[in-house]
ROSE-580880 format. One record per residue: residue number from 1; x, y, z of N, C-alpha, C in turn. Coordinates in nm, 4 decimals, always signed. Layout:
BEGIN
  num       n.u       n.v       n.w      ca.u      ca.v      ca.w       c.u       c.v       c.w
  NUM         X         Y         Z         X         Y         Z         X         Y         Z
...
***
This chain:
BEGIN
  num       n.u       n.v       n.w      ca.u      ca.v      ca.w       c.u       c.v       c.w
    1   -4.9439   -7.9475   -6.5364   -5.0670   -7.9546   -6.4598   -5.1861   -7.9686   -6.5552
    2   -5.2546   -8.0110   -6.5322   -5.3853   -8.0715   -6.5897   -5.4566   -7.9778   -6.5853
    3   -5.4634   -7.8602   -6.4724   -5.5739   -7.7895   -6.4874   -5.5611   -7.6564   -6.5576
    4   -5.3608   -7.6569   -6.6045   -5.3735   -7.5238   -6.6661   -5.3658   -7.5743   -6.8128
    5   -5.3609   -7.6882   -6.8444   -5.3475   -7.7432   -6.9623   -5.4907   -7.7448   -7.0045
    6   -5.5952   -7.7532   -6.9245   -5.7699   -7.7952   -6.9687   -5.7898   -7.6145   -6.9766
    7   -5.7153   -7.5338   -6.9012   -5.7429   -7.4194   -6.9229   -5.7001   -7.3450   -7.1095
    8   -5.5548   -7.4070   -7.0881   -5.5157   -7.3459   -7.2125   -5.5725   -7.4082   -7.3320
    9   -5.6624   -7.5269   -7.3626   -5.7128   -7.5862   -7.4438   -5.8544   -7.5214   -7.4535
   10   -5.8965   -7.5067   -7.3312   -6.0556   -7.4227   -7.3615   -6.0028   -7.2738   -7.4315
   11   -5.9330   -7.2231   -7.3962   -5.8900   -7.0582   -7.4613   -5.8026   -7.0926   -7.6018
   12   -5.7412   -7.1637   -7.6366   -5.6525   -7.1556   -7.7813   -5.7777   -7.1526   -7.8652
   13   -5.7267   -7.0906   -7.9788   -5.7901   -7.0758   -8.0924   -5.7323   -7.2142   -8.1947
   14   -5.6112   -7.2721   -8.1382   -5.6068   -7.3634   -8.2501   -5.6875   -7.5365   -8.1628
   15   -5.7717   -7.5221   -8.1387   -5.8387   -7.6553   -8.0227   -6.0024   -7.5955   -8.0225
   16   -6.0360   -7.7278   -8.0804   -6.1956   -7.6974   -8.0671   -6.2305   -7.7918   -7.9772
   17   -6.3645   -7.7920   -7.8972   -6.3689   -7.8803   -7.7795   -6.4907   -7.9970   -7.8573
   18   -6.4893   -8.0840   -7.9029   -6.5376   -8.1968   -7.9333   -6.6335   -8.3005   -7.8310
   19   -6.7511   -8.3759   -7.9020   -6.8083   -8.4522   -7.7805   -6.7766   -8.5927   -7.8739
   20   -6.7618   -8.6061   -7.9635   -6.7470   -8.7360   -8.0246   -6.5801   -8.7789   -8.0786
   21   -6.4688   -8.8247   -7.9731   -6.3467   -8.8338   -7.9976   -6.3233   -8.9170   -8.1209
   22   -6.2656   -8.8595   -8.2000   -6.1729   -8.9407   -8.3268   -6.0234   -8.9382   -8.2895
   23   -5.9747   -9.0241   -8.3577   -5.8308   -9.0414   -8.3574   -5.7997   -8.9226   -8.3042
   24   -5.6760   -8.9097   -8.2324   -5.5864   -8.7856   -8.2212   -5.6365   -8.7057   -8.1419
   25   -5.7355   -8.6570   -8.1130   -5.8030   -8.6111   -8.0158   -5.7262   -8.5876   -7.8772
   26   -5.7754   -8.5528   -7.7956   -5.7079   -8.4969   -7.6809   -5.7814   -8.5621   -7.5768
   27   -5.7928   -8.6012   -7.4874   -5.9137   -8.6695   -7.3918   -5.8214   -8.5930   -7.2469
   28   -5.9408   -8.5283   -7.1379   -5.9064   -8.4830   -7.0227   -5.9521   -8.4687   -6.9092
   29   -5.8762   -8.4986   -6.8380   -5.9993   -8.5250   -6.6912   -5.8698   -8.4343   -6.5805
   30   -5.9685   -8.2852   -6.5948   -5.8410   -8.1979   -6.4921   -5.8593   -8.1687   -6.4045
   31   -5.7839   -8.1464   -6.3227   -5.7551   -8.1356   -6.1783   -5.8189   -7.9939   -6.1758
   32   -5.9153   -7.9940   -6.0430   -5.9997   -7.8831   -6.0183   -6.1511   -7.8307   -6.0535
   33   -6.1502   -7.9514   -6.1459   -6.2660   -7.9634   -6.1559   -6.4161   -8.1037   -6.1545
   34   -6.3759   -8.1582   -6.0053   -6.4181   -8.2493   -5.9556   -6.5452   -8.2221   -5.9221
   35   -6.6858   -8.3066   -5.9613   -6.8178   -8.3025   -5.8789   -6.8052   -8.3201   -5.7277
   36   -6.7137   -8.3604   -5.6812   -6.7110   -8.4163   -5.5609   -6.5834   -8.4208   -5.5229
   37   -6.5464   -8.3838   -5.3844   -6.3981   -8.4450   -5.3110   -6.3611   -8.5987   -5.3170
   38   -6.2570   -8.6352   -5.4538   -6.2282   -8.7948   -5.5154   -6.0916   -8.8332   -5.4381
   39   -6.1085   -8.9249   -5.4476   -6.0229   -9.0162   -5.3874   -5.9193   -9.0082   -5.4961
   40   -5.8798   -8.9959   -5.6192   -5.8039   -8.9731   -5.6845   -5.7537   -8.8335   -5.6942
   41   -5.6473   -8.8007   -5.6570   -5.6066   -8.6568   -5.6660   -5.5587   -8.5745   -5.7613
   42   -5.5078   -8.6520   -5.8961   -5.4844   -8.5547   -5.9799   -5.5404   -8.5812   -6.1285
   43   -5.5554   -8.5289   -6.2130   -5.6150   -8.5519   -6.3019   -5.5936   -8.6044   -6.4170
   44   -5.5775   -8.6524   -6.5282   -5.5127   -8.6975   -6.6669   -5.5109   -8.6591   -6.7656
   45   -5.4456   -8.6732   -6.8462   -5.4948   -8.6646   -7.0473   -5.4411   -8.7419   -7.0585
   46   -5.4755   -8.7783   -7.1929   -5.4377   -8.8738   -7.2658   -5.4439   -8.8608   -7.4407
   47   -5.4086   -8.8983   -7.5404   -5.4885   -8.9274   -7.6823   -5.5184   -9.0413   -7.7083
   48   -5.6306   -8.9769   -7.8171   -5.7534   -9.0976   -7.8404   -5.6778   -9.1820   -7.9254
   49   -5.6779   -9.3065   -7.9603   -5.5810   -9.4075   -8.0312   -5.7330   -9.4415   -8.1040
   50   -5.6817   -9.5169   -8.2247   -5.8356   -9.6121   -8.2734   -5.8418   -9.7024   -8.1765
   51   -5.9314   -9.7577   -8.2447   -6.0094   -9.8987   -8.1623   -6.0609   -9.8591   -8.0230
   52   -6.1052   -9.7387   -8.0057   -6.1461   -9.6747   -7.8621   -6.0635   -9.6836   -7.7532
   53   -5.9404   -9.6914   -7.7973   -5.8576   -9.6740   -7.6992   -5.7614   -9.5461   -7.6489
   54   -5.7201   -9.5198   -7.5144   -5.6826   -9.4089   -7.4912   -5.5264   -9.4122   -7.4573
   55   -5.4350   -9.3597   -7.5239   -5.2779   -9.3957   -7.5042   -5.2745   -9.2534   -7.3835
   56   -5.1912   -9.2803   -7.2828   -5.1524   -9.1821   -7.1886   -5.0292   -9.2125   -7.0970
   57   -4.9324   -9.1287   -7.0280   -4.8400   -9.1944   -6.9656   -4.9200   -9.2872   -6.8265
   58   -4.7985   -9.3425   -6.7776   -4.7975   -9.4370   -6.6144   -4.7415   -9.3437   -6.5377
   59   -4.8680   -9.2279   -6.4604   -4.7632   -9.1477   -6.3615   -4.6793   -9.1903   -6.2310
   60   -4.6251   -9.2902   -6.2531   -4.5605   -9.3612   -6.1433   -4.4582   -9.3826   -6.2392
   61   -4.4111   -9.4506   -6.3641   -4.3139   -9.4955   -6.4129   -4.2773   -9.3851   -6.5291
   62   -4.3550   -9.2510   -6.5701   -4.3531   -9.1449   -6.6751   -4.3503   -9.2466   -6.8153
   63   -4.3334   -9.3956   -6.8165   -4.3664   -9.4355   -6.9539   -4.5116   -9.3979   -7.0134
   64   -4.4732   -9.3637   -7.1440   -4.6217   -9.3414   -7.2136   -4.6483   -9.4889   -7.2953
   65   -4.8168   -9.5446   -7.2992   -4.8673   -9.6616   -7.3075   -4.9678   -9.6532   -7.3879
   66   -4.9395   -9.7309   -7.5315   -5.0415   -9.7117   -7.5978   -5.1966   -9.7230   -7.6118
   67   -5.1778   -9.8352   -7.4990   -5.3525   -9.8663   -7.4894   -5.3563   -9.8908   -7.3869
   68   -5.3241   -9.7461   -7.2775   -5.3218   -9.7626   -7.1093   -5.4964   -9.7930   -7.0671
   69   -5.6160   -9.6945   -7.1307   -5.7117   -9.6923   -7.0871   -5.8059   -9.7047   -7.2363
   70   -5.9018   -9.7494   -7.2188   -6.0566   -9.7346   -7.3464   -6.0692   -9.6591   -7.3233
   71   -6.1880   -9.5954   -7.4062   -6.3066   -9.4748   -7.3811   -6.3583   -9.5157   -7.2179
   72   -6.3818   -9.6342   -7.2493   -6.4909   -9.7133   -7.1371   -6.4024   -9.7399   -6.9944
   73   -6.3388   -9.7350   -6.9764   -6.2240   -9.7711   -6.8545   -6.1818   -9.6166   -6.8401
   74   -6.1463   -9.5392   -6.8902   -6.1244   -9.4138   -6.8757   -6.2132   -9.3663   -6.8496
   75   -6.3525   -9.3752   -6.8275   -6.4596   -9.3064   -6.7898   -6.5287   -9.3609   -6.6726
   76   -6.5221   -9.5031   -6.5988   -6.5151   -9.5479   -6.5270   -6.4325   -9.4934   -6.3902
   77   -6.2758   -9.4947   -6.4513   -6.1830   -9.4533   -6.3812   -6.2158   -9.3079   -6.3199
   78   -6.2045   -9.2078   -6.4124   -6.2062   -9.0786   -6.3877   -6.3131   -8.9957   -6.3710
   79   -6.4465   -9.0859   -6.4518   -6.5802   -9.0366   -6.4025   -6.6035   -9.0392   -6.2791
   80   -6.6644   -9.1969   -6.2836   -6.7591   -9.2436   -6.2137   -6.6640   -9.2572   -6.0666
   81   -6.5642   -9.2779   -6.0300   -6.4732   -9.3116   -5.9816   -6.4210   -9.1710   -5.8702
   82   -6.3509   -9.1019   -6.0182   -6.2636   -8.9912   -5.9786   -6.3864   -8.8505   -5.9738
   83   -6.5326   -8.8428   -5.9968   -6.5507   -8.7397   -6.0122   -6.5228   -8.6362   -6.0730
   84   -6.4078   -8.7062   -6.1950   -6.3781   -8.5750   -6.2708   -6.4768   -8.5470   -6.3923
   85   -6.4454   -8.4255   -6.4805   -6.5025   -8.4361   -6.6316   -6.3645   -8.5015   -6.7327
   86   -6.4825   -8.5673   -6.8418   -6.4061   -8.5909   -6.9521   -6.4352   -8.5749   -7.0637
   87   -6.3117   -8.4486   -7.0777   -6.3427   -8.3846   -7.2150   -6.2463   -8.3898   -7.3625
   88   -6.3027   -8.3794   -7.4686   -6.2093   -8.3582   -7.5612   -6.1869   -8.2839   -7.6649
   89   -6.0527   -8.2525   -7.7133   -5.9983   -8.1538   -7.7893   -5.9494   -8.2113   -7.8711
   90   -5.9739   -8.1385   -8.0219   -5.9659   -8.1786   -8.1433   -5.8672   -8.0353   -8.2044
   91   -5.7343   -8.0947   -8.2623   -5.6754   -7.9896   -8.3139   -5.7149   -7.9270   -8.4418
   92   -5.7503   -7.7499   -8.4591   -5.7814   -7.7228   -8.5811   -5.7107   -7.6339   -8.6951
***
C-alpha cells in the first residue's frame, strides 16, 4: 500500500524527504492523501531514473518499466489529474 509505505518513509531514520529528485530517489503519490475525491484511486511510487525520468511498475501487468512516466507526466498524471502529492525520498 502506498499509504503505509509514504508513512514508513516519512518515520525511517534511514530516508530523508527531498524537494529536488536525483537519481535513485523515491518519487510518491499515496493513497489517502488526495486534495480532492480523484478519479484515480490508488496511488504510486516509482524511482527517479536520469534524464527526468520515472521507472515504476504497470499495475495491470506488475511489469516494472524503465521510463513508464517523466517528472513532467508524473505530475500531470497524479497531480493535476489525480489530486495526489508528489513526494520524494532520498536514501541516507
Amino acid at each position: 500500500s502506498t499509504y503505509y509505505f509514504y508513512k514508513a518513509l516519512k518515520e525511517s531514520p534511514n530516508f530523508q524527504q527531498v524537494t529536488a529528485p536525483l537519481e535513485g530517489d523515491i518519487c510518491i503519490s499515496p493513497t489517502g492523501f488526495t486534495s480532492h475525491k480523484s478519479i484515480i484511486k490508488s496511488g504510486h511510487m516509482g524511482i527517479v531514473m536520469g534524464n527526468r525520468k520515472i521507472a515504476a511498475n504497470d499495475s495491470f501487468t506488475g511489469i516494472f518499466i524503465d521510463s513508464r512516466y517523466t517528472l513532467e507526466s508524473w505530475r500531470k498524471h497524479w497531480v493535476e489529474t489525480g489530486g495526489y502529492k508528489m513526494e520524494f525520498f532520498r536514501i541516507i
